[in-house]
N, C-alpha and C positions, 0 to 999 in steps of 0.2 A: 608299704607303699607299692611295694610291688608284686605282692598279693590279691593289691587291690586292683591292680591292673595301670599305674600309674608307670609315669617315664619319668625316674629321677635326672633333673639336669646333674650328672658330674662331667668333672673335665681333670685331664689327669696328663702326666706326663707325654703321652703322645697325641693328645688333643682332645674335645669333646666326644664325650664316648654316645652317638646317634642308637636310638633301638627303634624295634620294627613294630611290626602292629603287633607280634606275638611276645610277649612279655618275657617272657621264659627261653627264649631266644636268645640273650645274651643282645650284648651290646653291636652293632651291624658293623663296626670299625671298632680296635683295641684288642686289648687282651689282660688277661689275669694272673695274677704272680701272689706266690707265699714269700712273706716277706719273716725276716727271722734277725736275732740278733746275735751277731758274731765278736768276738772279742769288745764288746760294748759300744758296737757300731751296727746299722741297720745293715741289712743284705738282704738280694732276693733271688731266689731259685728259677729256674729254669721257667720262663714265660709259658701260658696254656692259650693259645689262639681262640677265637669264638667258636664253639661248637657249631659244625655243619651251617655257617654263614654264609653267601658268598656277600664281599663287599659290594656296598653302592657304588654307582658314579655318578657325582655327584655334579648339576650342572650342564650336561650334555642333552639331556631328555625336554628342558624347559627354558624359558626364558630368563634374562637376568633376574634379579631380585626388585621391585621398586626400586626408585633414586639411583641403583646402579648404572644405568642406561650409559651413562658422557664418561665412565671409570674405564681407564685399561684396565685388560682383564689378563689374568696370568692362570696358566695351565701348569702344574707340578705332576709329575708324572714319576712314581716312586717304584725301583723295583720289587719291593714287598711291602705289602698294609705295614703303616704306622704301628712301629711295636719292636723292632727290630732292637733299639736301642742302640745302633749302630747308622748305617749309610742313609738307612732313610727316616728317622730322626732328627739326627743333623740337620740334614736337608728342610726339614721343618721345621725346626730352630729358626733358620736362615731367614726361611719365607714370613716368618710370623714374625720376627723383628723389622721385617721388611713392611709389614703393614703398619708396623707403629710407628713406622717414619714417613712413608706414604700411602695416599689413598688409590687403592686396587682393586678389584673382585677377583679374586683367589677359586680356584677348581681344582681338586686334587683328585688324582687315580693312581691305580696303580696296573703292574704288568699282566696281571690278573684280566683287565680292562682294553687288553691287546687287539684283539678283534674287532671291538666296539670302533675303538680309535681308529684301527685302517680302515675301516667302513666308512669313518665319519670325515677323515684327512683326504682318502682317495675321492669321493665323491664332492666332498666341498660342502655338505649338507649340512651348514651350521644352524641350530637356532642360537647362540651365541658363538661367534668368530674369536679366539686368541687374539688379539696382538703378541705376546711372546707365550713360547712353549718351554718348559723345562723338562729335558728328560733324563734320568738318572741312571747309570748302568750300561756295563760293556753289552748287556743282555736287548738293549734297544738299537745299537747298532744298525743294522740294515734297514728296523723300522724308521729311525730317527732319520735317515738319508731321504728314501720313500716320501716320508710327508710333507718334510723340507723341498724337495723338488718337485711335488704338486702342488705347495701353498707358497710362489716365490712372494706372496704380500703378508706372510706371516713371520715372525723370526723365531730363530731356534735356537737354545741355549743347552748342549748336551753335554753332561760330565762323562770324560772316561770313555769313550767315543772312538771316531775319528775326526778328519778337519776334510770334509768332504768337497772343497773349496766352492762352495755356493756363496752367492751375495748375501744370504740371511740367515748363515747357521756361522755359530761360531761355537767352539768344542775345547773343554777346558780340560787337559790332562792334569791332574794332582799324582806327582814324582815321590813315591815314600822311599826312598832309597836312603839320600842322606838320615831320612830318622830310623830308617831299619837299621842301619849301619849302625848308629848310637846304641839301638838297642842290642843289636850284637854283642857290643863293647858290654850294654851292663851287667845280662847273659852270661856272659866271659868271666867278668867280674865278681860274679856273686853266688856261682856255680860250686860244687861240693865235690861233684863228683867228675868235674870236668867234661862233663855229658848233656849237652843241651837239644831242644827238637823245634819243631812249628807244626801244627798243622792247620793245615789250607784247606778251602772251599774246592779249588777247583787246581787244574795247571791251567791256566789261563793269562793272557797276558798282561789283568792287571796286579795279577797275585806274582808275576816274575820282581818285579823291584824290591818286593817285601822282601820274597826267598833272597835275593841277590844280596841284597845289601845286609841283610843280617847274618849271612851267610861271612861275608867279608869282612864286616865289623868284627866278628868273633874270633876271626882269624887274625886281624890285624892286632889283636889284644892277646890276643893267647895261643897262635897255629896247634897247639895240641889238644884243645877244645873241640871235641866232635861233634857235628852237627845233624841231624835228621830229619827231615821231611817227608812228613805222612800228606796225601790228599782224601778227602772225604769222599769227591766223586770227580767224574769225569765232565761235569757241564754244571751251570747253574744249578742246579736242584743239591750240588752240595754245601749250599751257602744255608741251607733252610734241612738240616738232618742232625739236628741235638746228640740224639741216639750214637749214633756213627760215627761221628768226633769223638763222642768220651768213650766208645770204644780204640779208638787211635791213640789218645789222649793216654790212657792205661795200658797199651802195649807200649808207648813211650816209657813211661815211668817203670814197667817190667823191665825197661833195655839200659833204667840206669838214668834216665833223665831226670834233672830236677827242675829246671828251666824251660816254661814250653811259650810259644810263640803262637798267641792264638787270630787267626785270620780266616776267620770260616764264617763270617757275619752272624745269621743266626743262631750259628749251628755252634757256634761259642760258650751258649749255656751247658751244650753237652760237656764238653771242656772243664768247664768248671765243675760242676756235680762230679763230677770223675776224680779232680782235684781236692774233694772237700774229705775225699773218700780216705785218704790217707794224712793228709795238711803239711806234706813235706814237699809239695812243689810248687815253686813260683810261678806265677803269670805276667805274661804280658800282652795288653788288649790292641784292639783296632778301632780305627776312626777317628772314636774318641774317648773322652776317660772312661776305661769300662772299672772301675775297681771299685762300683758300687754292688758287685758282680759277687765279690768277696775281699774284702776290704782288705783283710789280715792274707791276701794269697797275690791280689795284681798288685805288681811292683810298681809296673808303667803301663804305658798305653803309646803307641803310634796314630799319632791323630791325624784325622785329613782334617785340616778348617774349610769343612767344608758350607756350616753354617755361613760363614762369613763371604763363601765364593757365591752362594745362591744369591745372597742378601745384594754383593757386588752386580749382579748381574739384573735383579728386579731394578735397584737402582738405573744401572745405565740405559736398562729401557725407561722409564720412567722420564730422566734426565734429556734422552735422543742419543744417547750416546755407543748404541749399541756398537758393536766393531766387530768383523764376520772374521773368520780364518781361525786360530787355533792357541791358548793361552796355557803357560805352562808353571805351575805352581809348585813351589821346592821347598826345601829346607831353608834356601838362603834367603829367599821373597816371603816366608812367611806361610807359604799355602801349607806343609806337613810338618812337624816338630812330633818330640819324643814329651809326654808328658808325665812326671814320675810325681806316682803319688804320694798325697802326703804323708801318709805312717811312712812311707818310705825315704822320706826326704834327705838322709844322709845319702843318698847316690842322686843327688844332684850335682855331686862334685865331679866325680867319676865324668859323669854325661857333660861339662861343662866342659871339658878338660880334652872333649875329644870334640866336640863341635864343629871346630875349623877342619879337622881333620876328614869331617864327617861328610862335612860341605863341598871340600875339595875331591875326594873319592868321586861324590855324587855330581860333580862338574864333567868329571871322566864319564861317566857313563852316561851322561846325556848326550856327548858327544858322537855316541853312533844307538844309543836307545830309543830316542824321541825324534822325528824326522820334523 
């Protein structure tokens, strides 16, 4: 079919995969994975992005679609193409369960799309106007303030953010503290050599709660348990560097680690491929369940539900119920938990056992972390 110059419709985990007029191009949005079988479970290596794509954006250039004319319309604004398996994923989870419950016109880009957007927010030059904006990522930051305060008849709904106190932005902090803390505790727990690590995307202030709390967890379960923290890079672009983490990843495991703590969004698969390399050290993933990653290696996962916080928020526009200023999602309310997978499932005791303890720490620290 595609020899013949044909566009197969598939749709796949991160959404329909769009191609362009050139066939051999690769799909314009998605990406491609070898998939393999590990202790007689599926797994999949390290994702391969589109060759020399840039993505569309999609919706900005033209008018709605037919019939959509009377639909509020929603903007999701992703900090990397669908594909991540992680932050922005979720996030499309979110949005797509949110259209089986209501009726929307959905537009998605991503950071990629940066430019386009302040051209298009600064000036006002819609051919289709927003009613709500989503934007994802501490990386939108000073863009997300910017658009918000030139469009006050737009709303904006930014995760991870700040709370810019505008009448039509409202900015959802997700608190991983209390489930890093858990994951500390399991770390602690299940550790050989008494040597556990993390490695991180960035030092960035939303990668601090992860380090904090698992940091303290570990300690509050075993203080002779060493802990180390590697960072991949110094700003966003170490969320998106495979290579670079599993070289981190493998200077961990040289220093005695068998426990690594992985929060480097993309740059995660590096992580793992590094881990496959030896199969004596455990993982544990971010966002959400990553332990399709390598079944028999991620213990757990620190999840943000974040699917559910998108989906909260299409809702309350939809509803009228938007509400501007600043929401903060925890361990206790349900917004981040620890989720231990299933091969793993005898340390859901462990995790269960420390929970209140988990929750109570992560009360402490809200108290001068989150303003």
């Amino acid at each position: 079919m595609i020899r013949a110059g044909a566009h197969p419709a598939v749709t796949g985990a991160s959404g329909p995969l769009r191609f362009s007029a050139e066939s051999s191009a690769g799909p314009l949005v998605g990406y491609y994975t070898c998939w393999s079988v590990e202790g007689g479970t599926f797994c999949e290596s390290t994702p391969v992005p589109p060759a020399g794509v840039t993505p569309a954006l999609p919706g900005l250039s033209y008018g709605p679609a037919a019939g959509e004319d009377d639909l509020p319309v929603v903007w999701m604004v992703y900090p990397l193409v669908k594909g991540d398996r992680s932050f922005a994923d979720s996030a499309y989870r979110g949005l797509f369960r949110a259209q089986e419950s209501f009726s929307f016109t959905k537009r998605e880009c991503s950071h990629d799309d940066l430019s386009l957007l302040d051209g298009v927010f600064s000036a006002r030059n819609f051919t289709e106007k927003p009613d709500l904006v989503i934007t994802e990522g501490f990386e939108f930051t000073e863009a997300s303030e910017a658009w918000a305060a030139a469009n006050p008849d737009i709303r904006f709904f930014t995760l991870e953010q700040a709370d810019y106190g505008l009448p039509n932005a409202c900015d959802v902090v997700m608190v991983p503290y209390g489930a890093s803390y858990l994951a500390g505790v399991l770390a602690a727990n299940i550790t050989k050599t008494g040597k556990i690590g993390a490695v991180a995307g960035a030092p960035v202030a939303v990668i601090d709660p992860f380090v904090e709390g698992f940091t303290a967890g570990a300690g509050a379960y075993d203080p002779s348990v060493n802990v180390t923290v590697l960072y991949v890079g110094e700003g966003f672009e170490g969320f998106n560097m495979p290579e670079r983490a599993g070289v981190l990843a493998r200077d961990l495991r040289a220093g005695g680690a068998d426990v690594i703590l992985m929060i480097a969004g993309a740059s995660n698969a590096g992580i793992v491929d590094a881990a496959r390399e030896t199969g004596d050290v455990y993982l544990i993933g971010e966002d959400a369940d990553q332990s399709y990653l390598a079944p028999s290696l991620v213990v757990a996962s620190v999840v943000k539900e974040i699917d559910t916080i998108v989906y909260h928020a299409v809702a309350n526009e939809i509803m009228g119920r938007f509400t501007p200023g600043q929401e903060v999602w925890t361990l206790d309310n349900g917004g981040t938990g620890l989720f231990v997978s299933p091969r793993f499932e005898e340390h859901t005791r462990v995790v269960a056992g420390w929970r209140e303890r988990a929750a109570a720490a992560e009360k402490d620290y809200l108290k001068t972390a989150v303003p």
